[in-house]
N, C-alpha and C positions, 0 to 999 in steps of 0.2 A: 504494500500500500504506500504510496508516494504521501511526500508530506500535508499536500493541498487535498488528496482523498480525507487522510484522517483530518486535516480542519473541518472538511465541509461536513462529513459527521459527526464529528463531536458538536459542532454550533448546532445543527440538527436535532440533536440527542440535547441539547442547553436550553432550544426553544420549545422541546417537548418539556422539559422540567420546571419548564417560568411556568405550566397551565396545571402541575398538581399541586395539593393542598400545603400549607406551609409547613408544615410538622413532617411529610415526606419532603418535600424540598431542600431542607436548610442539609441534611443527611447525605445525600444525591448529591446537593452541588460541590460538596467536598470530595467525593468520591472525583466527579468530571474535576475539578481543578487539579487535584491530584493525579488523574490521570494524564491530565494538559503535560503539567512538569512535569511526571515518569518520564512522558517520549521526548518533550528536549532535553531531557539527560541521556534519556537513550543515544539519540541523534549526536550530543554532543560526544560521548564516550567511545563512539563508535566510530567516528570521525577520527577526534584522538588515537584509535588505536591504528587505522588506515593509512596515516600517513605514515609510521615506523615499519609497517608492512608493504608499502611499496618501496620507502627505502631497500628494504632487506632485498625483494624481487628483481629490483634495478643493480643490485651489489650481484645479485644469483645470474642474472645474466648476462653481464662482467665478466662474471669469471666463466662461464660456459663460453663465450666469446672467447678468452684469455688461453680456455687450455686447448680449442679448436685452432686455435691459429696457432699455437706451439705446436700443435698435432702434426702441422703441413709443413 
């Protein structure tokens, strides 16, 4: 699910919770805010890990490059 999917249902799922009763409401809307945060921590964390991981990929194919041309 891309980022703009899960906005567009979460604000969906936010405007279905403005029309139940306040006593389920106040419950709900901490759950969707929480839930908000979870994925940009997701999002950011994962990110974070991504770029040391193409480092590494970019260093792995270096040296596959490296020990093919020593090969010839």
């Amino acid at each position: 699910m891309t980022e703009q999917q899960f906005n567009e249902q979460l604000t969906q799922i936010l405007v279905k919770i403005e029309n139940l009763p306040e006593t389920q409401r106040k419950a709900i809307m901490v759950m969707a805010r929480h839930t908000r945060k979870r994925d940009q921590e997701i999002r950011t964390e994962t990110a974070r890990a991504r770029d040391p991981l193409d480092g590494w990929r970019l260093i792995q194919k270096y040296r596959i490059f490296d020990a093919e041309a020593r090969a010839r």
